[in-house]
C-alpha positions in Angstrom: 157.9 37.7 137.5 161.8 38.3 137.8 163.1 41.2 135.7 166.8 40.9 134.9 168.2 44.0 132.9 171.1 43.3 131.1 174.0 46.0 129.8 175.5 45.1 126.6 177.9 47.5 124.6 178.5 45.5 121.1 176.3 44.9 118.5 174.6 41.9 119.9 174.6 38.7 122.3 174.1 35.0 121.2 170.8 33.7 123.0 172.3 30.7 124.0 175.4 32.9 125.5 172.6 35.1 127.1 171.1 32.6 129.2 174.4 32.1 130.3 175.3 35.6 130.9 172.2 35.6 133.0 173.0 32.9 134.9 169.7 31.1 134.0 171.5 28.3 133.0 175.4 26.9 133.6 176.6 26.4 129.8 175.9 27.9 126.4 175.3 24.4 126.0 172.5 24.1 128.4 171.6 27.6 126.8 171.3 25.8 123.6 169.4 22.8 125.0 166.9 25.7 126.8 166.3 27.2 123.3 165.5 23.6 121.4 163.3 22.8 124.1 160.7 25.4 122.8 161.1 27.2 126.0 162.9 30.3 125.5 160.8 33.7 123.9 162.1 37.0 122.1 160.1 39.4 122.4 156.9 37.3 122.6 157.5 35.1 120.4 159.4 31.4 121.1 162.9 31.3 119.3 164.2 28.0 118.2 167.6 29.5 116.7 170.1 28.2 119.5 172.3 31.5 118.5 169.8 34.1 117.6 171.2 37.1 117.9 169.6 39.8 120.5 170.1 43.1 120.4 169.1 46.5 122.8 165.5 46.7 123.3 164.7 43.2 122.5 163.4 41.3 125.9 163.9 37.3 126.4 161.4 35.0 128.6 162.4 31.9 130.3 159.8 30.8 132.5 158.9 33.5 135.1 161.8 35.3 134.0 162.3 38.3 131.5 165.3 39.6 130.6 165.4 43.2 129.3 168.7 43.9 127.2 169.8 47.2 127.6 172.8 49.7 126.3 175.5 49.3 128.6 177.4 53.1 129.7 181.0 51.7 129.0 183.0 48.6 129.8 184.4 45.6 128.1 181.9 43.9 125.4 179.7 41.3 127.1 
C-alpha cells in the first residue's frame, strides 16, 4: 500500500480538493466523481459527501492508497 502524508495548517480540506492535492486525481471534479463512485474511505468507512471535510488525524483510502493528514509546521493554508 502507498502512504501519502499530507501537511495541512487550516482547519480542514475538502475531500474532493484532497484527492487533488494528492495528485490522485487531475480535478476536484474528478475528485468529486472518485467520491460518488463509492470508492473513496475516511477513516474506514466509504464517504459519499463529494466535499466532506477532513481534518488532522483523519486518514483517506483510494484504492491501494492511504493518505494520512497531518499538522503542517508553517506555510501557506493548503
Amino acid at each position: 500500500m502507498q502512504k501519502i502524508e499530507f501537511g495541512l495548517n487550516r482547519e480542514f480540506v475538502q475531500l474532493n480538493q484532497l484527492l487533488k492535492l494528492t495528485g490522485l486525481c487531475d480535478s476536484g471534479g474528478a475528485g468529486k466523481a472518485l467520491v460518488a463512485a463509492g470508492g473513496v474511505a475516511v477513516d474506514g468507512n466509504v464517504e459519499l459527501r463529494k466535499t466532506c471535510k477532513v481534518r488532522v488525524g483523519q486518514v483517506v483510502t483510494l484504492g491501494d492508497v492511504e493518505i494520512k493528514v497531518v499538522a503542517a509546521a508553517e506555510g501557506p493554508p493548503l
